[in-house]
C-alpha positions in Angstrom: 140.1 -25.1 154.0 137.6 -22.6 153.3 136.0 -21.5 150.3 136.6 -18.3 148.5 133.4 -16.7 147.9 132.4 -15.5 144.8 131.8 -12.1 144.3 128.8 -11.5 142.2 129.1 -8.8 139.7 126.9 -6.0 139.7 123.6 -6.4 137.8 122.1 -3.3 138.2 123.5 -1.9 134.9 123.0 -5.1 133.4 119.3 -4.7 134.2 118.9 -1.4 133.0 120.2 -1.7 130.4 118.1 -5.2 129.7 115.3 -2.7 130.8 115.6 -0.5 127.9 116.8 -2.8 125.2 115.0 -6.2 126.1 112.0 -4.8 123.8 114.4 -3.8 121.1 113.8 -0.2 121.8 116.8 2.6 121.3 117.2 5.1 123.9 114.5 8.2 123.6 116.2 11.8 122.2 115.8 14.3 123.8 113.2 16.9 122.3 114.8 19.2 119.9 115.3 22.7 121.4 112.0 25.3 120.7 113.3 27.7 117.6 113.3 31.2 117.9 110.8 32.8 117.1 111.3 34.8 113.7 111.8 38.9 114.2 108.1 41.2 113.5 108.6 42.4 109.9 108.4 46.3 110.1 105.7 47.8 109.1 105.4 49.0 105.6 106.8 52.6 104.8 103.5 54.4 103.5 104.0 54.8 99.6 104.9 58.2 99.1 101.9 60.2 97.2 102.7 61.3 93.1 103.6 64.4 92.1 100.9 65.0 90.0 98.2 63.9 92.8 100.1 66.4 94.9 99.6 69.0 92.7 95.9 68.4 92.3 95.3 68.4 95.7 97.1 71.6 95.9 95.0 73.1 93.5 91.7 72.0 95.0 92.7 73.6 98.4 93.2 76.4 96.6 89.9 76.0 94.5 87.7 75.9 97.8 89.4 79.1 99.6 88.6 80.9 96.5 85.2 79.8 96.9 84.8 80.6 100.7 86.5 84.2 100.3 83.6 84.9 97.3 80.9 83.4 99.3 82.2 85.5 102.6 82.1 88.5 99.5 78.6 88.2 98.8 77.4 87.7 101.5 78.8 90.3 104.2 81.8 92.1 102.2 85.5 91.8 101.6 87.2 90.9 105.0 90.9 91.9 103.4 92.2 95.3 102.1 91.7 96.4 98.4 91.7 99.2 96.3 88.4 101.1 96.3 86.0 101.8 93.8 86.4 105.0 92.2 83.7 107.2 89.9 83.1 110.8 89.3 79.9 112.1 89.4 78.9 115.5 87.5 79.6 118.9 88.8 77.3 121.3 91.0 77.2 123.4 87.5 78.3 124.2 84.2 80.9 126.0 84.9 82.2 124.8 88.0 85.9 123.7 87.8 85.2 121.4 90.7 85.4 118.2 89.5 83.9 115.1 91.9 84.8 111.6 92.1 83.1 109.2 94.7 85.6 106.7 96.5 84.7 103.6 98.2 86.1 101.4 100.4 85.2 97.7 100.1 87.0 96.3 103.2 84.4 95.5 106.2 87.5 95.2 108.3 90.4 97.7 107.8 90.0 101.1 107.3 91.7 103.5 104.9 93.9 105.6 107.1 95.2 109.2 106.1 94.6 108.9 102.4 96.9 111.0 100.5 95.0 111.9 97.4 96.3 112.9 94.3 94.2 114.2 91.0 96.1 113.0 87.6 95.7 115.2 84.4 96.2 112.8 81.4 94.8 115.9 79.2 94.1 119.5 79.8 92.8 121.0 76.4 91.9 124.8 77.5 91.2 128.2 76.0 92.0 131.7 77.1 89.9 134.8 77.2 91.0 136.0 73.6 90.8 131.9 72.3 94.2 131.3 72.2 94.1 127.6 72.4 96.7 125.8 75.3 97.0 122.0 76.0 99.0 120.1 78.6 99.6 116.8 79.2 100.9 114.6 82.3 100.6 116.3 84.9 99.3 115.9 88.4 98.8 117.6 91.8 98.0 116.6 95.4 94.6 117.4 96.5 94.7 116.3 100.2 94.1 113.7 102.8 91.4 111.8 103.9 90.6 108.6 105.6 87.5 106.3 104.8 85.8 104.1 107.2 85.3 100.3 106.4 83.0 99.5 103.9 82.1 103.4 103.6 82.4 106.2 100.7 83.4 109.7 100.6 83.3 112.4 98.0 87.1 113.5 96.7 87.1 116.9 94.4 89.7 118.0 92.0 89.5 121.6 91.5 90.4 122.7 88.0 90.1 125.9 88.6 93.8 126.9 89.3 95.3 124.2 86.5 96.8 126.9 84.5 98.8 129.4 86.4 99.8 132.8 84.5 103.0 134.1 86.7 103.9 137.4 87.0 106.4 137.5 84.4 103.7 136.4 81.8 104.5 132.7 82.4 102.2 130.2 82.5 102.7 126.8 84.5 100.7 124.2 86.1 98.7 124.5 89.3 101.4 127.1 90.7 104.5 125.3 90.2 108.3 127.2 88.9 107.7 124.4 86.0 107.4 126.2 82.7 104.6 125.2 80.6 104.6 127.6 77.9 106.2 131.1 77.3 105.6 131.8 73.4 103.0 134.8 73.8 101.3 136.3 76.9 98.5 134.7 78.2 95.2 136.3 79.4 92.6 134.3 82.2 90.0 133.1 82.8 90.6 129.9 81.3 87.6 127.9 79.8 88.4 124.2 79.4 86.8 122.3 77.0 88.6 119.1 77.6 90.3 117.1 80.4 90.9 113.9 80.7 91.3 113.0 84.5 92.1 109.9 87.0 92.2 110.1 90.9 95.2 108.2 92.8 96.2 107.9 96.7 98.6 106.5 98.8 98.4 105.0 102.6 99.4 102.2 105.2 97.1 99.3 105.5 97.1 99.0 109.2 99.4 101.7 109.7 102.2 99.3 108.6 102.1 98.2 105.2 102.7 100.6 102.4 99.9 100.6 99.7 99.1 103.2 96.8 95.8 102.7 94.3 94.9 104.7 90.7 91.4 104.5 89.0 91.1 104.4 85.1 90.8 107.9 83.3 87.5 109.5 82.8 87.0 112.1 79.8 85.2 115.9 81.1 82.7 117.1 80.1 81.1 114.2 77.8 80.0 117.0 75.1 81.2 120.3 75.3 79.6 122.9 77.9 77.2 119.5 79.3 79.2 119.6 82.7 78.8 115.8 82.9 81.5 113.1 82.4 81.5 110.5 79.6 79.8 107.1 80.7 82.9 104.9 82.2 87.0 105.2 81.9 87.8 105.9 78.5 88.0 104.0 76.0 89.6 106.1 73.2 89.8 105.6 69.1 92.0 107.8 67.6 90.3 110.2 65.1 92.7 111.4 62.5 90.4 114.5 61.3 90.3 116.2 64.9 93.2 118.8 64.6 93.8 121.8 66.2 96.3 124.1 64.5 100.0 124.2 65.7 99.1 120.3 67.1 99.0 116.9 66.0 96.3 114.9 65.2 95.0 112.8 67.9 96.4 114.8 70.3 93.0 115.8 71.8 92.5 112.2 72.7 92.1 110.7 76.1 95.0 108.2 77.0 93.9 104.6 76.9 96.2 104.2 80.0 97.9 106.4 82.4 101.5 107.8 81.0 104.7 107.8 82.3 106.9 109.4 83.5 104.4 112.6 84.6 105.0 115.7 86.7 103.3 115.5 90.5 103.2 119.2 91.8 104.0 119.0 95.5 104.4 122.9 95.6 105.3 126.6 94.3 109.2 124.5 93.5 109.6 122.2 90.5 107.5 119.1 89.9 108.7 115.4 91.0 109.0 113.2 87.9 107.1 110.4 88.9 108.2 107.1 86.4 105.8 104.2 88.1 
């Protein structure tokens, strides 16, 4: 009869498994997984500057252009347009009745192209051949174009000598105009004047483009009566209460501090344009 073998069981497991826990070991883990790594933080938004510091900084840009444009004016001139310089200088004579002024442009750059010059009359204060006395005020007329150069000057006149016009009818207006001045009592030339007070104005285009117009101060002629010489600087007048001429008020022989408005511009033998500014 044979014998039934005996199958041996399978010790492989058994040994592995003796393998592992015959030293009283547990089984290894496995290694935890590698985190992520955290996001890059953005950068930080640059604070944003004060109000006030922005205001001072404004103001010290400002601050040093002002100081390069007056050490670029010392040292070579004014690079931008601006109003000239304007002064009268005395007469050929006595009795002239042409009355010059000395205009300067300060630009080293642009040029004062076709000047249109006009010669204000704050105060006329005049006499006729028999003394009857006659005063106007506010009035003006154009005396002409010219240009000046960069940084150059050139001599401007007003002439006087047609201020007061005597029409054929008898009446007498200003520089030729149909504007009535006075018409109370003939009128009989030549005219002395022993008092004007006088400013010099212009218009132009800076560049040819830009509209631009200019008026000095007033200036008192003649400084003392029959010197032909103008009064040192623009006026600068104090009313005197005891200087009256009869049939006027007092004062009214007094330069204008400032130049009035509205005042007649004569452009011709028609009526005079009321100019208000």
């Amino acid at each position: 009869m044979s014998k039934k073998r005996k199958h041996k069981r399978p010790v492989i497991a058994a040994k592995f498994a003796q393998s592992n826990t015959g030293r009283g070991q547990s089984p290894s883990p496995p290694p935890p997984p590698t985190p992520p790594s955290p996001p890059t933080p953005p950068h930080p938004a640059p604070k944003k500057r004060s109000r006030i510091k922005l205001v001072f900084e404004v103001f010290g840009l400002f601050g040093l252009c002002l100081g390069i444009a007056s050490g670029v004016d010392q040292l070579w001139g004014k690079f931008w347009p601006t109003d000239p310089i304007i002064s009268p200088h005395d007469s050929a004579s006595e009795t002239s009745l042409i009355l010059p002024f000395n205009v300067e442009n300060e630009s080293v750059v642009f040029a004062m192209d076709d000047v249109q010059f006009t010669c204000g009359v704050d105060l006329v204060w005049a006499k006729d051949s028999i003394g009857s006395p006659i005063m106007a005020r506010d009035q003006a007329f154009l005396v002409g174009a010219a240009t000046i150069e960069p940084n150059r000057t050139i001599p401007v006149d007003c002439d006087a000598s047609d201020l007061l016009t005597v029409n054929a009818d008898g009446v007498l207006s200003f520089d030729g105009s149909s504007t009535i001045l006075n018409n109370q009592h003939p009128w009989f030339p030549p005219w002395t004047i022993v008092k004007m007070c006088l400013w010099l104005g212009g218009t132009y285009k800076i560049a040819g483009i830009i509209p631009a117009s200019f008026k000095s101060e007033i200036f008192q002629w003649p400084a003392a009566p029959g010197s032909g010489a103008w009064a040192d600087g623009a006026v600068v007048q104090i009313a005197r209460k005891n200087q009256t001429i009869p049939g006027f008020l007092p004062g009214s022989t007094d330069c204008s501090a400032r130049i009035q408005y509205p005042y007649g511009l004569v452009q011709g033998p028609g009526q005079e344009l009321l100019v208000f500014k």
